[in-house]
C-alpha positions in Angstrom: 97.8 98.3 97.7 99.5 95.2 96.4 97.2 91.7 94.7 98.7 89.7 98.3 97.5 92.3 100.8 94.1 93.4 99.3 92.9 89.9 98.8 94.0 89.2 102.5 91.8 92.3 103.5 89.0 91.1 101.1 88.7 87.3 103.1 89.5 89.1 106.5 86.2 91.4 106.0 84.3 88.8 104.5 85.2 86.4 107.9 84.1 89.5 110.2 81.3 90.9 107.8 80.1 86.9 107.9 79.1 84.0 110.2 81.5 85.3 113.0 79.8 88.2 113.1 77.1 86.2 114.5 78.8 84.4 116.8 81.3 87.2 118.0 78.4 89.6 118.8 76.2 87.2 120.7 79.2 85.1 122.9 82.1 87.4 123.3 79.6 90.7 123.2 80.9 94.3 122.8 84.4 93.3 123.3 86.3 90.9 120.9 89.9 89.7 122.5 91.3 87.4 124.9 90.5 87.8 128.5 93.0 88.4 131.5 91.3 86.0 134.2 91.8 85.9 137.7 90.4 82.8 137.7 89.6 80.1 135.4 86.1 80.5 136.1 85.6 83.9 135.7 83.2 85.0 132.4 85.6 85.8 129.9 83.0 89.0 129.7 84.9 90.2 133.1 88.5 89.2 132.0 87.9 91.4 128.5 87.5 94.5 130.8 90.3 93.3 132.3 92.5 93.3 129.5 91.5 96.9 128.8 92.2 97.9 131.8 95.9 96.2 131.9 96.5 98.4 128.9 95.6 101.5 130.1 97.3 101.2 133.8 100.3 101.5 131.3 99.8 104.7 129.9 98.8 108.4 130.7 96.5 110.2 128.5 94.3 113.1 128.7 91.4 115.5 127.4 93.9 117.0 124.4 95.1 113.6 123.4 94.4 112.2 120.2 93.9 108.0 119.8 93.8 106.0 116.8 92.5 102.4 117.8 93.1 100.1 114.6 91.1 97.0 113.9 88.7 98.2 116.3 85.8 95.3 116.6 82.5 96.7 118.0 84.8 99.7 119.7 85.0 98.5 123.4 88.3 99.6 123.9 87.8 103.3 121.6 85.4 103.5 124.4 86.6 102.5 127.0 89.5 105.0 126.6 87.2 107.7 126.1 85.6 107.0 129.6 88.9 106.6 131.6 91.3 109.8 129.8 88.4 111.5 128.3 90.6 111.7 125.1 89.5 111.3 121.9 89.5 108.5 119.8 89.2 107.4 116.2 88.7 103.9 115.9 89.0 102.3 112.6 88.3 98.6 110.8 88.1 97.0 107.5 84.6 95.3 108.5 81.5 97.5 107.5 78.9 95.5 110.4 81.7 95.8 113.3 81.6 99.5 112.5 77.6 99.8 111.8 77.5 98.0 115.5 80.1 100.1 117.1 78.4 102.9 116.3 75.3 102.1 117.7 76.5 101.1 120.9 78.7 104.5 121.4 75.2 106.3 120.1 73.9 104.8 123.4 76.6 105.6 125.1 76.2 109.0 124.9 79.9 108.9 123.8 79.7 110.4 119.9 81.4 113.3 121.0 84.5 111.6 122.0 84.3 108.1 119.6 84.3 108.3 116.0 84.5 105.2 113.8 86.3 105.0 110.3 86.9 102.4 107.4 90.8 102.0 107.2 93.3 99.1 106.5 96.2 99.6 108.7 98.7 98.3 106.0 97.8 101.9 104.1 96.7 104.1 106.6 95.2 107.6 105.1 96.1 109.9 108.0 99.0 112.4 107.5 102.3 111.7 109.0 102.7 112.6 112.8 98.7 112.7 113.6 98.0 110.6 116.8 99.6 110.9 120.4 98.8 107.3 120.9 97.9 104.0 117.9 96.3 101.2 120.3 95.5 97.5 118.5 94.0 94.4 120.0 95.0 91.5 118.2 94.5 92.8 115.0 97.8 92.4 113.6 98.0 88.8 113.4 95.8 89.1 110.0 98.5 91.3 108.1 100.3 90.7 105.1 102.6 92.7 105.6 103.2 93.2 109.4 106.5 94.8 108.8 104.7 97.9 107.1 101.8 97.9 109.5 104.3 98.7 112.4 105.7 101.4 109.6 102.5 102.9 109.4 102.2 103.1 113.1 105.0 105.1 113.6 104.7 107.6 110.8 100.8 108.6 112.2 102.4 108.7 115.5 103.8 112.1 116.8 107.1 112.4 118.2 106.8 111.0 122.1 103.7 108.7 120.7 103.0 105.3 121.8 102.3 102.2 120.5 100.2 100.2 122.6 99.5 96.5 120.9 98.4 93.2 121.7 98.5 89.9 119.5 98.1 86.9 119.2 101.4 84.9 118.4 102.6 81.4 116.9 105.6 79.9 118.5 108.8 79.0 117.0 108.6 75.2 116.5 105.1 75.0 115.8 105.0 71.8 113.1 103.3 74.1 109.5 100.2 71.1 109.9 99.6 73.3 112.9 100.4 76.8 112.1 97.9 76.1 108.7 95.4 74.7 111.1 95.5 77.9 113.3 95.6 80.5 110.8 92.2 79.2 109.2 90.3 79.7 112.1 90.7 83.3 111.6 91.9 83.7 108.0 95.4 85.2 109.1 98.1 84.8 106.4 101.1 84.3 108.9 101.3 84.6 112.9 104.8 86.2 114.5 106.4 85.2 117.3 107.9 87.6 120.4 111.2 88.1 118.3 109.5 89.5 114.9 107.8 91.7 117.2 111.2 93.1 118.8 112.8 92.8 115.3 109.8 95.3 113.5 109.8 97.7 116.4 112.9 98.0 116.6 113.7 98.3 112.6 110.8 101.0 112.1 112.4 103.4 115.2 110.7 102.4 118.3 112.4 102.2 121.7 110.5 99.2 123.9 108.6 100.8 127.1 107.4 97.7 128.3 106.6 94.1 127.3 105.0 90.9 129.0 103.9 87.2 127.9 99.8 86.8 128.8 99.8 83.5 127.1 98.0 82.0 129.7 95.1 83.7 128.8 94.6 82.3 125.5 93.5 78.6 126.3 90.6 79.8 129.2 89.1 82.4 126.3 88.8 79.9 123.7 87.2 77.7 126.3 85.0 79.9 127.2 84.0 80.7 124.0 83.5 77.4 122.5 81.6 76.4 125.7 78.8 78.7 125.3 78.8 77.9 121.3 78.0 74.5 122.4 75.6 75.3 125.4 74.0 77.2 122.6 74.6 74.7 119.7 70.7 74.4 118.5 70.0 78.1 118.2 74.0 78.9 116.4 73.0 75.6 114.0 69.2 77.7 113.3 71.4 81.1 112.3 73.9 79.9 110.7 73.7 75.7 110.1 75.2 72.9 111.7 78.1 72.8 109.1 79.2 76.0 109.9 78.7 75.3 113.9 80.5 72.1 113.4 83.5 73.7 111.8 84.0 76.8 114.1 83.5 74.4 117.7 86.5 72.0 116.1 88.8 74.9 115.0 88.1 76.6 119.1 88.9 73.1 120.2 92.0 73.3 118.5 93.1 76.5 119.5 92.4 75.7 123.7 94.8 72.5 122.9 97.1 74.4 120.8 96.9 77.8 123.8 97.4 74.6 126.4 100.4 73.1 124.3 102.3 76.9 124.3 101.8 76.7 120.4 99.3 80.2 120.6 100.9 82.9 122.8 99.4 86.3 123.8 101.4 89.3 124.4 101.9 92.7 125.2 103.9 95.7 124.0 104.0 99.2 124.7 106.6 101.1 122.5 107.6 104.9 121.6 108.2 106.9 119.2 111.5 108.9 120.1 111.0 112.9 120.3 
């Protein structure tokens, strides 16, 4: 792994590892992404499932498939999956309390059997070539260096006929750099694509594009939601974890609903193969 990427992997586990660990496991819960409302006052707790769900009415697998879900959180979707195909599914992260927690929570499940959990950084996956019938990631991506070989990776653990099934996160084209910086330290990502470098990578690394669709409108009513019950909670968060540190995340959420409401933060999907 080259000094650029593991010191990118070293900030983003000491983020998750950190302060938003608090704040991630007691507002957004089990699930860490962006909702898909069907309202804009729906909990952003319903509108996560919902996003799951939007994601699997996409694909078809079963009992003998094999999933890899990369940058996993607290495993909602690994389980998820696990409940709807039955299939089995490694989910993997770079963040040693996300997977402590996810494992718990599939312990309760009953769900052991089917769920595993792994450390891995998806820029240098260890899994042979051609192991997975399906790689699943919920914006995850947006913190690699090297976004280019992550999508490499993806197809050379995927067997031939796999799919790649991927949200992010996304900066658009235009965005002054004042703002890009301002986005990317919220959440310690090193660069943010855009639709295009998306199409570009997939398309360089040998995918053929199944399906794709703009969810952007989803990013400002997550945010918030989030930064609403950070501040309906503001005394206990400032307790845990001090005022400075409250202070800080509520003004960088505040900047992301703006920045979501200004079509500077998109949120898309893609759904690619890997040709027989």
């Amino acid at each position: 792994m080259d000094t650029d990427i593991g010191k990118i992997v070293r900030e983003t586990k000491a983020y998750y590892d950190g302060a938003a660990d608090e704040i991630y496991r007691d507002i957004w819960g089990e699930n860490i992404h962006i909702g898909y409302f069907s309202s804009p006052d729906e909990s952003l707790i319903d509108a996560m499932v919902r996003s799951n769900e939007q994601m699997a009415d996409r694909v078809t697998l079963g009992p003998n498939d094999r999933v890899l879900d990369v940058g996993c959180g607290y495993g909602a979707l690994a389980r998820f999956l696990a409940r709807r195909f039955s299939c089995e599914v490694l989910a993997t992260n770079i963040s040693d309390r996300e997977l402590a927690h996810g494992r718990e929570l599939t312990a309760k499940e009953g769900l052991d059997e089917l769920v595993s959990f792994e450390w891995a950084d998806f820029h240098d996956l260890q899994y042979e070539d051609n192991s997975f019938d399906s790689y699943w990631s919920q914006e995850a991506f947006l913190h690699a260096v090297d976004k280019e070989r992550v999508v490499e990776e993806a197809y050379r653990v995927l067997k031939p006929g796999g799919t790649l099934v991927f949200t992010d996160l996304l900066v658009r084209k235009g965005t002054p750099q004042e703002d890009r910086e301002k986005i990317y330290d919220r959440v310690k990502s090193p660069d943010m694509w855009d639709t295009e470098d998306y199409m570009g990578a997939l398309k360089k690394a040998g995918f053929s594009l199944a399906h794709h669709a703009d969810w952007s409108e989803n990013v400002a009513p997550t945010y918030n939601w989030v930064r609403t019950q950070l501040e309906n909670r503001r005394k206990e968060f400032e307790r845990r974890i001090g005022k400075q540190v409250v202070d800080k995340t509520s003004d960088a959420l505040k900047f992301w609903v703006d920045s979501g409401n200004a079509n500077k933060i998109g949120w898309e999907f893609f759904l690619a193969t890997k040709p027989h």
